[in-house]
C-alpha positions, 0 to 999 in steps of 0.5 A: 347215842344208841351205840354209846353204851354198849360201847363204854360196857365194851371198854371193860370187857376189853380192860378186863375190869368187869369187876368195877364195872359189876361193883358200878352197876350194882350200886347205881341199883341199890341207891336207884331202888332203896327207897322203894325196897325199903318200904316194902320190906317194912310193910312185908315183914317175916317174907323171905327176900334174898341179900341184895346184891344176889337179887341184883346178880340174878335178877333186878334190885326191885323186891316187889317186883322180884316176888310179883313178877315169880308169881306171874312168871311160875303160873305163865310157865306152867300155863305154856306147857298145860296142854302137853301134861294133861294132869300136870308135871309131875317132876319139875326142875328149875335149873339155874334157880338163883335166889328162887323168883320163880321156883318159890311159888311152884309149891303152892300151885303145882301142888301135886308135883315134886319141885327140885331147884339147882344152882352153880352159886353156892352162897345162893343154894344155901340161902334157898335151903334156908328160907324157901320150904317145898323146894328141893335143892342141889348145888351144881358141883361139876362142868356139864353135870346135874346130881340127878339120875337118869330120866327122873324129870318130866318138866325142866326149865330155864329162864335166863340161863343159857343167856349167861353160859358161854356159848360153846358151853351151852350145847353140853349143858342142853344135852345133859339137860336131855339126859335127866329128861324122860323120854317125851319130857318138856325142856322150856328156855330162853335165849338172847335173840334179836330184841337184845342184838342191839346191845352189842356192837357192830364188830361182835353183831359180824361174829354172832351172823358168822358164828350162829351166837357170840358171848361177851365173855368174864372169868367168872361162869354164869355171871350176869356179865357173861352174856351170850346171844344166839341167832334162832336158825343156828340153834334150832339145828345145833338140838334138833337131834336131842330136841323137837322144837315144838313151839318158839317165841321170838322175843322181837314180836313177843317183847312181854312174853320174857322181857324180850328172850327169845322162848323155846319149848321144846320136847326130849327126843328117844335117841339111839347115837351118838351113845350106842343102841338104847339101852345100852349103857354109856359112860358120860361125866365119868359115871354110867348112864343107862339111855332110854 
């Protein structure tokens, strides 16, 4: 029976009718929780709260628990990276923001920061710059690429992103994440590890042990559906040159830290290649970037 699901999922990545099985998800949803959405719209009127299928895409179709669970997520956040900012981050970016379950919160208890928030979702950073005060948002407009300039973050993080980029992509993504980072900056993500490997079947499982990850992969990035999974050693090695790892979390022996995601914290490293000396300048996404 444990197999049976995974295996009915992988008749739509196959039939390549992963929009049915989107529309089908999505529904089961929005009847299973109307009740209870419902009833908390009425009793908290005037709060913000996304259109449901954007909560459902980026998180789960459950209002209380989307703003519950971003207030506890945005002070657990900055509670793991404390002792690395003694007085606090003072640029923070939430990449991969969504409809802002946890970037919305950051305002009012990172009081002394500046909050910057990015999307890849057009309909999503519209509705954060309608509804979501504090925030500072930007829409991702190119492949591997932030509109932000060199070094302007201390602090950046990433929950359930990587997760949902493909895996050959995800390395492009950690570097210019490394690029828009200060020397010594805080990159705090998460990523598929053993806790979610029984999602997949046994032929995709041989190509995740082969490959070091494997992506159950949709025409349509950074969908929920487009799903990547990533073994911890092969990882670990892949940014150890832009990164130091200097604290992770298997999500198979921490299953409440992020829902089971493996938890990465991991600190920008001062790098002289493969971009030439520091210093020096370099051309990268078709613009100049000065390396620190």
């Amino acid at each position: 029976m444990a197999l049976v699901r995974p295996f009915l999922k992988h008749l739509f990545y196959a039939t390549h009718t992963t929009g049915a099985l989107d529309r089908l998800i999505f529904l089961s949803a929005y009847l299973k929780n109307f009740p209870k959405n419902q009833l908390f719209k009425r009793k908290n009127k005037g709060l913000a709260l996304p259109p449901a299928y954007y909560l459902y895409e980026t998180y789960k179709l459950d209002y209380q628990q989307y703003i519950l669970d971003g207030q506890i997520t945005a002070a657990e956040l900055l509670n793991e990276v404390a002792d690395l900012f003694p007085g606090g981050p003072t640029n923070i970016l939430d990449w991969g923001c969504g409809v802002s379950r946890t970037v919305r919160h950051l305002p009012s208890i990172a009081r002394n920061a500046n909050i910057y928030a990015t999307d890849i979702n057009p309909a999503m950073i519209e509705w954060n710059r309608k509804n979501i005060p504090g925030v500072s948002f930007e829409l991702i407009t190119d492949p591997y690429t932030l509109n932000y300039p060199d070094s302007r973050f201390d602090f950046v993080y990433a929950h359930s992103v990587l997760t949902h980029i493909h895996a050959q992509e995800q390395l492009s993504w950690i570097k210019e994440i490394w690029r828009v980072l200060i020397d010594g900056g805080i990159f705090v993500f998460s990523t598929h590890g053993r806790m979610y490997f029984d999602k997949i079947l046994l032929f995709e499982k041989e190509l995740l042990l082969t490959d070091g990850s494997y992506t159950k992969s949709i025409h349509k990035k950074g969908h929920r559906l487009m799903t990547s999974y990533n073994l911890e050693k092969v990882l670990r090695k892949q940014i150890e040159p832009w990164f130091k790892v200097l604290r992770f979390y298997d999500g198979a022996d921490h299953p409440k830290k992020i829902g089971g995601q493996d938890l990465w914290v991991v600190r920008r490293r001062a790098r002289t290649t493969p971009f030439g000396r520091t210093g020096t300048p370099v051309r990268q996404h078709g613009r100049f970037l000065r390396q620190t």
